[in-house]
C-alpha positions as CSV (number, residue, x, y, z in Angstrom):
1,X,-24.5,156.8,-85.3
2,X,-26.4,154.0,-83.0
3,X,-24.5,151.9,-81.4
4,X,-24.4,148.2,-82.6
5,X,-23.6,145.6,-79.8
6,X,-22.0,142.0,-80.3
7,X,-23.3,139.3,-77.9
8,X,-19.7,138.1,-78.2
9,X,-18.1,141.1,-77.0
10,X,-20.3,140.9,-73.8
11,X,-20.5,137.5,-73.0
12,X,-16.8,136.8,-73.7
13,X,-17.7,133.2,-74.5
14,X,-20.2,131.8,-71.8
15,X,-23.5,131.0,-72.9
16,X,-25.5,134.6,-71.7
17,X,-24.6,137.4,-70.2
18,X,-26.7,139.2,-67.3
19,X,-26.3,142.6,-65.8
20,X,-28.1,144.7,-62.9
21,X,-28.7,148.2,-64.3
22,X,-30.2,151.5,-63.0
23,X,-30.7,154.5,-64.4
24,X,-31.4,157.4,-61.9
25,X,-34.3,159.9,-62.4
26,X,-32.0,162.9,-63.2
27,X,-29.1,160.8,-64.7
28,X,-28.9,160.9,-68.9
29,X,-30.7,158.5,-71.0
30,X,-28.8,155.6,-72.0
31,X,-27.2,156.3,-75.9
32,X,-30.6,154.6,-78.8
33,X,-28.4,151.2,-79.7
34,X,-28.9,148.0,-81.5
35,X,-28.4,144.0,-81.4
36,X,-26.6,142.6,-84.2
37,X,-26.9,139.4,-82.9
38,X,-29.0,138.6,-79.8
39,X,-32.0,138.4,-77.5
40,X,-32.4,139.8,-74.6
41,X,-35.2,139.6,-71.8
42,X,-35.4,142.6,-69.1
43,X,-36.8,142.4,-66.2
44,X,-38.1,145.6,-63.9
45,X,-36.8,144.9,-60.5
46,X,-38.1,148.5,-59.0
47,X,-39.0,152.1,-60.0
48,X,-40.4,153.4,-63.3
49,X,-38.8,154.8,-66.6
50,X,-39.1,155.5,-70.0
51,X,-37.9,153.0,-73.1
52,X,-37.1,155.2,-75.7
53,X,-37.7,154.0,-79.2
54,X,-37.3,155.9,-82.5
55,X,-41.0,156.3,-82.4
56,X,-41.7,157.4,-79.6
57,X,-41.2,156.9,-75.7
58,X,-42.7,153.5,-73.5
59,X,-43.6,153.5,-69.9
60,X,-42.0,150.6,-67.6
61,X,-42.7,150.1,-64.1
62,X,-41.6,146.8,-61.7
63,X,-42.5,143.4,-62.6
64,X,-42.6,144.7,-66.6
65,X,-40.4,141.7,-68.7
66,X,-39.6,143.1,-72.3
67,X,-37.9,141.0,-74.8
68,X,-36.1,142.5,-77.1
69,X,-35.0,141.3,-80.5
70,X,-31.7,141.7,-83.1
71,X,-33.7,144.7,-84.8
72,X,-35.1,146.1,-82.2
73,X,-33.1,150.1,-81.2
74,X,-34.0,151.4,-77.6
75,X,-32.5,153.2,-74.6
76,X,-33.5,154.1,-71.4
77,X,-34.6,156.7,-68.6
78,X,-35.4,156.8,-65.0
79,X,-38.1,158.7,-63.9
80,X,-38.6,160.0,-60.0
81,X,-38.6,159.4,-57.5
82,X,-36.5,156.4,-57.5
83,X,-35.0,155.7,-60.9
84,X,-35.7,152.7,-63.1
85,X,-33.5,149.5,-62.1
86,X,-33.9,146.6,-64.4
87,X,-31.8,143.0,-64.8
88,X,-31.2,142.1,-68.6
89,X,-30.0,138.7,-69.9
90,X,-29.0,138.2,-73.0
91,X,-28.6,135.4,-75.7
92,X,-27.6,134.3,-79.0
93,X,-30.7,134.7,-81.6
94,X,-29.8,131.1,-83.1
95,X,-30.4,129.6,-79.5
96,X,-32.9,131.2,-78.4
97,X,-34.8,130.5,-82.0
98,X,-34.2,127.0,-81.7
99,X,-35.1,126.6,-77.9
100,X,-38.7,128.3,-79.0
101,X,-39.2,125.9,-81.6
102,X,-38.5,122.8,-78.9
103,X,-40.5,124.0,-76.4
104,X,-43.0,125.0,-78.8
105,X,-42.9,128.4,-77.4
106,X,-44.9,131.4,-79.4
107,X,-46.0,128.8,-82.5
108,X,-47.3,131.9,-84.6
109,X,-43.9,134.0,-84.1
110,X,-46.4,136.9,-82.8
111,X,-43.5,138.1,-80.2
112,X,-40.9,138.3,-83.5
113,X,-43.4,139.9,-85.9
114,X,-44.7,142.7,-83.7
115,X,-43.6,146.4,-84.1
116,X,-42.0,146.9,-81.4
117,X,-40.6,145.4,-78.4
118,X,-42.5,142.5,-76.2
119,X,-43.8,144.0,-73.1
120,X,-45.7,141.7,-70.6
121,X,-46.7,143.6,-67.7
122,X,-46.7,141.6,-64.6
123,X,-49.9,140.0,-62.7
124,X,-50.4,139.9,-59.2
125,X,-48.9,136.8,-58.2
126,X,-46.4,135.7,-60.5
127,X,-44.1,139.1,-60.0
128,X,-41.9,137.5,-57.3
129,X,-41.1,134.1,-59.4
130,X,-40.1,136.3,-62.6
131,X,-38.1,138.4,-60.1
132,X,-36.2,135.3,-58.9
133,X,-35.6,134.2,-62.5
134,X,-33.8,137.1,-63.3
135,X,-31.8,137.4,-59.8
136,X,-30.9,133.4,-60.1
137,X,-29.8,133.7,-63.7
138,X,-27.9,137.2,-62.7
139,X,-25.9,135.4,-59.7
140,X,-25.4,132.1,-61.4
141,X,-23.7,134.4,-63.9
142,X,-21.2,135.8,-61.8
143,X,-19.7,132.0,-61.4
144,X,-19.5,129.6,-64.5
145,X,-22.5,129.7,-66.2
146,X,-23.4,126.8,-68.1
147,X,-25.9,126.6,-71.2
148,X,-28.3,124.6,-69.2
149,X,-28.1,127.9,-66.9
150,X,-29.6,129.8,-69.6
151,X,-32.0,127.2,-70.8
152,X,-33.1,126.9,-67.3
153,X,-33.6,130.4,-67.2
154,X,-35.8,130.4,-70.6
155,X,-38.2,127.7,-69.1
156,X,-38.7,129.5,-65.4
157,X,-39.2,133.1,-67.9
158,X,-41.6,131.2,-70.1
159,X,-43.5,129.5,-67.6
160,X,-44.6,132.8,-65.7
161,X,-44.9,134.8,-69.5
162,X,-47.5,132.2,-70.5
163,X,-49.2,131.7,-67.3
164,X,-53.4,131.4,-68.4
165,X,-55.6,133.9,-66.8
166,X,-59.2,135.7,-67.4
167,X,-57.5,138.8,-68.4
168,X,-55.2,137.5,-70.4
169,X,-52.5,140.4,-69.1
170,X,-49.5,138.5,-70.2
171,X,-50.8,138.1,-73.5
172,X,-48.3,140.3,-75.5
173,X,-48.4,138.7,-78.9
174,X,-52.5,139.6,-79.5
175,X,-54.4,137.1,-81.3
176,X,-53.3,137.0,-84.8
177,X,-55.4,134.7,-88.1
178,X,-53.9,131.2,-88.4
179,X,-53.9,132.6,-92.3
180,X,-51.8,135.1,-91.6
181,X,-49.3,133.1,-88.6
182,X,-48.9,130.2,-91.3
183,X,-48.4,133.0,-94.1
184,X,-45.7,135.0,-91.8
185,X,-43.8,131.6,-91.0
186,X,-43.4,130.6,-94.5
187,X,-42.4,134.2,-95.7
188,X,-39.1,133.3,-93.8
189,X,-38.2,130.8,-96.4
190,X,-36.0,132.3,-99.3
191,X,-37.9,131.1,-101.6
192,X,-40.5,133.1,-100.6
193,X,-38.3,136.1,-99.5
194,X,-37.1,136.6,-103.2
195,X,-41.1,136.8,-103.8
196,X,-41.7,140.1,-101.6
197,X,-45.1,140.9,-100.9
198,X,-46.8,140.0,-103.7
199,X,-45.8,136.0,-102.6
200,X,-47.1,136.9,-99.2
201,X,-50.7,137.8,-100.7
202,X,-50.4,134.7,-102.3
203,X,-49.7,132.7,-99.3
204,X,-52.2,134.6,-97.2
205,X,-55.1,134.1,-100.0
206,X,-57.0,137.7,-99.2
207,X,-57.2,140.4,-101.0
208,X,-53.7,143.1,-100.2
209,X,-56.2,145.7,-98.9
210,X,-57.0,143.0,-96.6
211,X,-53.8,141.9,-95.8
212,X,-52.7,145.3,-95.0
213,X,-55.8,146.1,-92.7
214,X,-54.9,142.7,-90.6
215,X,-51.3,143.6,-90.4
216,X,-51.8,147.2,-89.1
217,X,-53.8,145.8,-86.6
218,X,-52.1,142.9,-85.4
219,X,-48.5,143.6,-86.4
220,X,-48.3,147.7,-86.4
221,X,-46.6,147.5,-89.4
222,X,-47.1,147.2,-93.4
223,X,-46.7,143.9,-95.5
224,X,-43.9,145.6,-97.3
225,X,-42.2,146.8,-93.8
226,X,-42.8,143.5,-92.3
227,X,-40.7,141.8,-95.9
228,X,-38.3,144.0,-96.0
229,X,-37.6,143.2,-92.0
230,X,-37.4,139.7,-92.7
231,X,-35.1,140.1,-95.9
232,X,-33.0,142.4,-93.7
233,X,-32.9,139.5,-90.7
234,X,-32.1,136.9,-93.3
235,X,-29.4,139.0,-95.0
236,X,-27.5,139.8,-91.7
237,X,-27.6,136.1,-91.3
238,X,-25.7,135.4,-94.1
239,X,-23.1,137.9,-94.1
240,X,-22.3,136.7,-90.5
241,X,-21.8,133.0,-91.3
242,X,-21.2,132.9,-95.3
243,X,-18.6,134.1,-97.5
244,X,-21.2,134.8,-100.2
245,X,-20.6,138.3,-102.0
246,X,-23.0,140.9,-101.1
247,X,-24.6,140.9,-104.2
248,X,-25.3,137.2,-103.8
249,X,-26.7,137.7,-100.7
250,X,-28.8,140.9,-101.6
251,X,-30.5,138.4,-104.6
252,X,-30.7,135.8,-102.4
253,X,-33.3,137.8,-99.9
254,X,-35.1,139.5,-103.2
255,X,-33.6,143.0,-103.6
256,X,-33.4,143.4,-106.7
257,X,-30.5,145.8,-106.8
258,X,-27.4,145.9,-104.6
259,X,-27.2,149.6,-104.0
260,X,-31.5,149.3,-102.9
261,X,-30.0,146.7,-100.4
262,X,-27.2,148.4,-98.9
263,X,-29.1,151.5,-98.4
264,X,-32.0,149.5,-97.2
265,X,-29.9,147.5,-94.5
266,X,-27.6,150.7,-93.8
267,X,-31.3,152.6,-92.6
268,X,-32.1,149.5,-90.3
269,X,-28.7,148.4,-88.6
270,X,-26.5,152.3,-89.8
271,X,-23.6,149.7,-91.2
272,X,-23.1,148.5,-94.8
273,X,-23.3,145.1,-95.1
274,X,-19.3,145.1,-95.9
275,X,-19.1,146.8,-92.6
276,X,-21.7,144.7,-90.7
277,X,-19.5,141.7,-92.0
278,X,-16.3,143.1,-90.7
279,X,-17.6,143.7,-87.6
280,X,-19.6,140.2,-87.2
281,X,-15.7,138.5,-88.1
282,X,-14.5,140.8,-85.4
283,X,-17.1,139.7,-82.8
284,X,-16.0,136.1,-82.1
285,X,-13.6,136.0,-79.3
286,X,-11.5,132.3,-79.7
């Protein structure tokens, strides 16, 4: 079984948590895991490796940021000569959700809705102020961080992440439709969530061969993949911070069967959502 990691377990009750890591070129990969509950931003520091992904293997090389999200599963390996050494922060998903809305931050949601993890590969000349973001929110760690630690971290990662150029190299996200960002952003809604796909055609106003053609491209998924995600994201929400039953919950998203849900959300985070629950109740340190 994947692991599944708490933010809460980490961070033992300060706002982030931040960690220098380095995996050598002949140690083992790190063991495929998830987040149930958090962001996280890594940032290269030196070397190469591999991130490993269910489907399939990514190069990463210095000055590389990835952000990884809740449903993202990943491990890692060095290559030689040197290894791969990386610092990773991570954060609660509801802050970091709401601190992108504030700062107006990725308006279309292209970094949540892409296939996999959010690589932006480093220019020349903004590698050393990324560096020092990660190395200052690492060492302010290690004292008593505060949650204006972390949101000062945010702004110095976002302000090198969307720095304009020519070549557009930090430009992870693509260039999606306004159709199709509007369409994606509404689709969180329940309302629309207990609609499927069929209410995402409808919001998008194309044709579903259409649809399907766009998201391949810009998303590197399927409309259905991409509602089931969202029904999934929603319904871990809710058995974190409600005491709804689970068939509440699985109606609420639009499943339209409990035993469809469970095995649905048991093939994304390898818990039932009665054990997902348990364990999100047993995450909270007082």
């Amino acid at each position: 079984m994947r692991q599944l990691l708490w933010f809460d377990r980490h961070a033992q009750g300060r706002p982030y948590h931040a960690a220098r890591v380095h995996f050598g070129p002949r140690a083992p990969t790190s063991g495929l895991h998830g987040h149930a509950d958090f962001y996280e931003f890594m940032g290269v520091t030196s070397g190469a490796g591999e991130h490993l992904r269910p489907d399939g293997r990514h190069l990463l090389s210095a000055g590389d940021i990835v952000l990884v999200r809740p449903r993202d599963q990943h491990a890692f390996a060095g290559l030689s000569p040197d290894g791969l050494e990386f610092i990773n922060v991570a954060f609660p998903a509801t802050a970091w959700r709401q601190f992108l809305e504030l700062a107006g931050a990725d308006p279309s949601h292209g970094w949540e809705h892409q296939a996999d993890p959010v690589v932006f590969s480093s220019p020349e000349g903004v590698a050393g102020s990324a560096h020092q973001a990660f190395e200052t929110a690492l060492e302010r760690f290690y004292g008593r961080p505060s949650k204006l630690d972390l949101v000062r971290f945010w702004t110095d990662v976002l302000a090198v992440v969307a720095q304009p150029g020519d070549d557009d190299s930090w430009s992870a996200a693509g260039r999606w439709p306004v159709w199709l960002t509007d369409s994606c952003s509404a689709m969180r809604r329940e309302e629309n969530l207990r609609g499927g796909v069929a209410r995402l055609v409808d919001l998008c106003n194309v044709s579903p061969a259409h649809l399907s053609r766009t998201m391949r491209v810009c998303a590197g998924t399927t409309p259905t993949r991409f509602v089931t995600g969202l029904r999934l994201e929603r319904a871990a929400s809710l058995l974190a911070t409600t005491a709804d039953s689970v068939t509440s919950i699985a109606h609420r998203c639009g499943f339209s069967s409990q035993s469809y849900f469970t095995r649905c959300f048991r093939d994304v985070y390898e818990l039932t959502p009665r054990e997902f629950r348990r364990e999100a109740q047993r995450a909270f340190v007082p």
